[in-house]
TORKOL-4160 file (C-alpha; in steps of 0.2 Angstrom, whole numbers, padded with zeros to 4 digits, m for minus):
140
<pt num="1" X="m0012" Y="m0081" Z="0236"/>
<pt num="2" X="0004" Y="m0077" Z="0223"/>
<pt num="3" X="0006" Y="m0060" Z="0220"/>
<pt num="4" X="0000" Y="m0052" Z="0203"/>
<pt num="5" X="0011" Y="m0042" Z="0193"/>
<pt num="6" X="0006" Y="m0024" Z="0192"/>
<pt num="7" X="0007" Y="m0015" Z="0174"/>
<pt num="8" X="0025" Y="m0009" Z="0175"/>
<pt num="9" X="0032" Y="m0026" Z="0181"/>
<pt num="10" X="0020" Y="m0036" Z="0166"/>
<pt num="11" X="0029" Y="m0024" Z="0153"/>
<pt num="12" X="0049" Y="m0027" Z="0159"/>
<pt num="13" X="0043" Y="m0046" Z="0155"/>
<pt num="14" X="0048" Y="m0047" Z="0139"/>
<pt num="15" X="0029" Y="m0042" Z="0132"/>
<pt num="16" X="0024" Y="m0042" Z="0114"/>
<pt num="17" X="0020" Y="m0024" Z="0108"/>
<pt num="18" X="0003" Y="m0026" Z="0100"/>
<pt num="19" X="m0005" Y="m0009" Z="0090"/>
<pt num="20" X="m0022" Y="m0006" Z="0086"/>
<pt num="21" X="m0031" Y="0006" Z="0076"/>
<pt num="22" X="m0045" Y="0017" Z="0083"/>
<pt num="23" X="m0054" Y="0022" Z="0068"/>
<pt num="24" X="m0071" Y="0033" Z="0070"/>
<pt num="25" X="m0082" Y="0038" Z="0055"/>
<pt num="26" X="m0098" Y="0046" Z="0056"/>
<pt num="27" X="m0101" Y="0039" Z="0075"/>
<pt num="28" X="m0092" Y="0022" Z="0070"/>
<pt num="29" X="m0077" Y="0013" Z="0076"/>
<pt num="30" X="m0070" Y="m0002" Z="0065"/>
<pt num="31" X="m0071" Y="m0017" Z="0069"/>
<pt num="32" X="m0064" Y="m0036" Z="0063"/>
<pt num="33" X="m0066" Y="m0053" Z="0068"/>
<pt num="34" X="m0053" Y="m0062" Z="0072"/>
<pt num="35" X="m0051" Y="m0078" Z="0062"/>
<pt num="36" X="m0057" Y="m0094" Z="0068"/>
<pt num="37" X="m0042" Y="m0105" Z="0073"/>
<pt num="38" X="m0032" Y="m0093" Z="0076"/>
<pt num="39" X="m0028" Y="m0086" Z="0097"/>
<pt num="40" X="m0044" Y="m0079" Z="0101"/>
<pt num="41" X="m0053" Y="m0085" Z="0086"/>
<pt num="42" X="m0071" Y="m0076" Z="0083"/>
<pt num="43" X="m0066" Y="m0060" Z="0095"/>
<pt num="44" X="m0070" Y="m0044" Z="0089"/>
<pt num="45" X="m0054" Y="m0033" Z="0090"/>
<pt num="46" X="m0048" Y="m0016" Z="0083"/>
<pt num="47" X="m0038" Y="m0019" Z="0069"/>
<pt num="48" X="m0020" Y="m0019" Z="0070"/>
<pt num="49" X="m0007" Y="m0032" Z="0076"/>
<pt num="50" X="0011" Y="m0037" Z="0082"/>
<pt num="51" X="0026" Y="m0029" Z="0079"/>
<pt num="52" X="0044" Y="m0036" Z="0072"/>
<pt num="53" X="0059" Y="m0031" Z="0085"/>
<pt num="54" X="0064" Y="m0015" Z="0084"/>
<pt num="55" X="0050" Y="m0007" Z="0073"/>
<pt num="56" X="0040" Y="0008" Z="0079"/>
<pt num="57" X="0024" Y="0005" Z="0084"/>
<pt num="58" X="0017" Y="0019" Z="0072"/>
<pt num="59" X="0027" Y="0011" Z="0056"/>
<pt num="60" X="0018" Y="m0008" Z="0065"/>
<pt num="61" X="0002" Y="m0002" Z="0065"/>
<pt num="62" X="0003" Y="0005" Z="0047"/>
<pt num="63" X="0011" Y="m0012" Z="0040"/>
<pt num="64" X="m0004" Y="m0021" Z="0049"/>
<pt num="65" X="m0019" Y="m0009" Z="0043"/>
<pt num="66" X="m0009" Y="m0010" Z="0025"/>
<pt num="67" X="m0008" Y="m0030" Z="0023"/>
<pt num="68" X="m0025" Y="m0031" Z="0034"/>
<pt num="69" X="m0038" Y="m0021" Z="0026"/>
<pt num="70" X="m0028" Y="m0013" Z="0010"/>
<pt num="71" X="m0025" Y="0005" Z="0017"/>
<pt num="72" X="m0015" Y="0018" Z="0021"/>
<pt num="73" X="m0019" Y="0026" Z="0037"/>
<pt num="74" X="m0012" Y="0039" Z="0048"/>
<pt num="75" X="m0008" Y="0037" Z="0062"/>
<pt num="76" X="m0011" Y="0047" Z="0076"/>
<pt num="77" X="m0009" Y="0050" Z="0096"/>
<pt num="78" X="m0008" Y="0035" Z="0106"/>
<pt num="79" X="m0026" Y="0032" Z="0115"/>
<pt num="80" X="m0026" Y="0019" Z="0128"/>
<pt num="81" X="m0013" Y="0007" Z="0133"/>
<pt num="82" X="m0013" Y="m0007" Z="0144"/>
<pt num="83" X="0000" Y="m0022" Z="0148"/>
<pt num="84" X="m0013" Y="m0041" Z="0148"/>
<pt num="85" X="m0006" Y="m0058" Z="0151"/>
<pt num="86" X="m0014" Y="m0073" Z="0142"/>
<pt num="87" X="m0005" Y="m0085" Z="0152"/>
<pt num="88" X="0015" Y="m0083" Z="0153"/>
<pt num="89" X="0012" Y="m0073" Z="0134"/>
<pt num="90" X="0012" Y="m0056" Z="0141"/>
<pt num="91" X="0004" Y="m0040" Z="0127"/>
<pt num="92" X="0009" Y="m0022" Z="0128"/>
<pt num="93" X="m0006" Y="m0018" Z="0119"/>
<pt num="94" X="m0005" Y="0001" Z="0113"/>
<pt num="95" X="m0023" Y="0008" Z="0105"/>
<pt num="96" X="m0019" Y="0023" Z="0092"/>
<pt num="97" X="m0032" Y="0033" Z="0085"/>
<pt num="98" X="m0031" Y="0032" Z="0066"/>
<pt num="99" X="m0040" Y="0040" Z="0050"/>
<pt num="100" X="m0040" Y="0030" Z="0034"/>
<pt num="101" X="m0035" Y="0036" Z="0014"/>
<pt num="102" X="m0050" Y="0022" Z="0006"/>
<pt num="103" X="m0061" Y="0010" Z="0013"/>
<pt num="104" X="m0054" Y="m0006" Z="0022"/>
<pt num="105" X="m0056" Y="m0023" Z="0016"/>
<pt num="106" X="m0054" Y="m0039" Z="0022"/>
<pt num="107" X="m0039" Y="m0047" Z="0013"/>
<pt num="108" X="m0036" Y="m0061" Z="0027"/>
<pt num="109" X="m0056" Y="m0066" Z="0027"/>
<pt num="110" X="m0062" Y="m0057" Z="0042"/>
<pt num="111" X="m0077" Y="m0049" Z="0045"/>
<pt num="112" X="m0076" Y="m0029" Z="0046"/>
<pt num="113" X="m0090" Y="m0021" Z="0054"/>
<pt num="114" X="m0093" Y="0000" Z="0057"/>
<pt num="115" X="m0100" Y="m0002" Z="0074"/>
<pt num="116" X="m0109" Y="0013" Z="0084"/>
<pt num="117" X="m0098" Y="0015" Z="0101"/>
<pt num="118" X="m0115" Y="0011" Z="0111"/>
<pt num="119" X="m0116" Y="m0007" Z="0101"/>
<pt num="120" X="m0096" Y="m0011" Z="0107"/>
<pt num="121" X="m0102" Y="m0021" Z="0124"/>
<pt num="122" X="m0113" Y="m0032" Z="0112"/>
<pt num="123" X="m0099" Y="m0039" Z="0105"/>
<pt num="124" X="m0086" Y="m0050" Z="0110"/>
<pt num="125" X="m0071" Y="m0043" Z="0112"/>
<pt num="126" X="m0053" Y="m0051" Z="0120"/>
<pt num="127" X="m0049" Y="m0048" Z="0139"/>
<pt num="128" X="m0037" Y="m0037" Z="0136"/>
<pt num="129" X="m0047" Y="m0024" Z="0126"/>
<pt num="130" X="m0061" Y="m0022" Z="0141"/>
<pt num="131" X="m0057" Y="m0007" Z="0148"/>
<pt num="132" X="m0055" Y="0004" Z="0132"/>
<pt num="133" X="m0073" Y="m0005" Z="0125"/>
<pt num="134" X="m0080" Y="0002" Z="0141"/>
<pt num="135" X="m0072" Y="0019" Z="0140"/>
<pt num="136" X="m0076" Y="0021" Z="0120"/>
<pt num="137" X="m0094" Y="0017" Z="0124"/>
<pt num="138" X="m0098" Y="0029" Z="0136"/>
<pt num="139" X="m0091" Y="0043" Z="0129"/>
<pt num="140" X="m0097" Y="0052" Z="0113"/>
C-alpha cells in the first residue's frame, strides 16, 4: 500500500493556495455553484478562489469575492484550513470568515444561494470542503 502524504508533506508540494469566504447572515452562509464545464462543475463551494504568486490570501480573497459576486468584503480571521489532492493538483484551501458592504451577485452565472448551516450536508459540495461542511452544520 503507498504511503499517503499527511497535511504538512501535501503543502511543501507546490500546492495551490485556494481562499474562501465564510459569510453568515441572519443564520445563513453563502453559497455558489460552481459552473458547469469547469473542475468540479455543479459543486456547491464557498465563494472565493485561487491566488496569483505572491498575493496574500486576504488581498486573493477580496479580488475573487469583488470580480465573483460584485463586493467588497472584509475579511476576517482565517476559519478552517486543510491541504486536498485532486490527483497530482494539490490545494492549500484556507476558509476565512467574511462580512460583505452589499448584496453578492452572480457576475460569472453561478447560482448564489443563502443556505441555513443544518441544509449544508444536502448539498453537494467538493471533497475537500467535507470536513468544514460538517463542522459549520453542527454548530450554531
Amino acid at each position: 500500500m503507498p504511503d499517503v502524504p499527511d497535511a504538512a508533506e501535501l503543502r511543501s508540494m507546490d500546492a495551490t493556495v485556494v481562499t474562501a469566504a465564510v459569510v453568515e447572515r441572519d443564520g445563513r452562509l453563502l453559497v455558489t455553484r460552481r459552473l458547469e464545464g469547469s473542475h468540479m462543475g455543479g459543486f456547491w463551494e464557498f465563494p472565493g478562489g485561487k491566488c496569483e504568486p505572491g498575493e496574500p490570501p486576504d488581498a486573493c480573497l477580496a479580488r475573487e469575492l469583488l470580480e465573483e459576486l460584485g463586493v467588497v468584503a472584509a475579511i476576517h480571521e482565517e476559519v478552517y484550513r486543510t491541504t486536498y489532492a485532486y490527483g497530482t493538483r494539490v490545494l492549500d484551501l484556507r476558509f476565512f470568515r467574511c462580512d460583505l458592504a452589499a448584496e453578492p451577485r452572480p457576475l460569472l452565472g453561478q447560482e448564489i444561494r443563502w443556505v441555513p448551516r443544518h441544509e449544508l450536508p444536502a448539498l453537494e459540495f467538493p471533497p475537500a470542503d467535507a470536513e468544514l461542511v460538517a463542522r459549520l452544520a453542527a454548530s450554531r
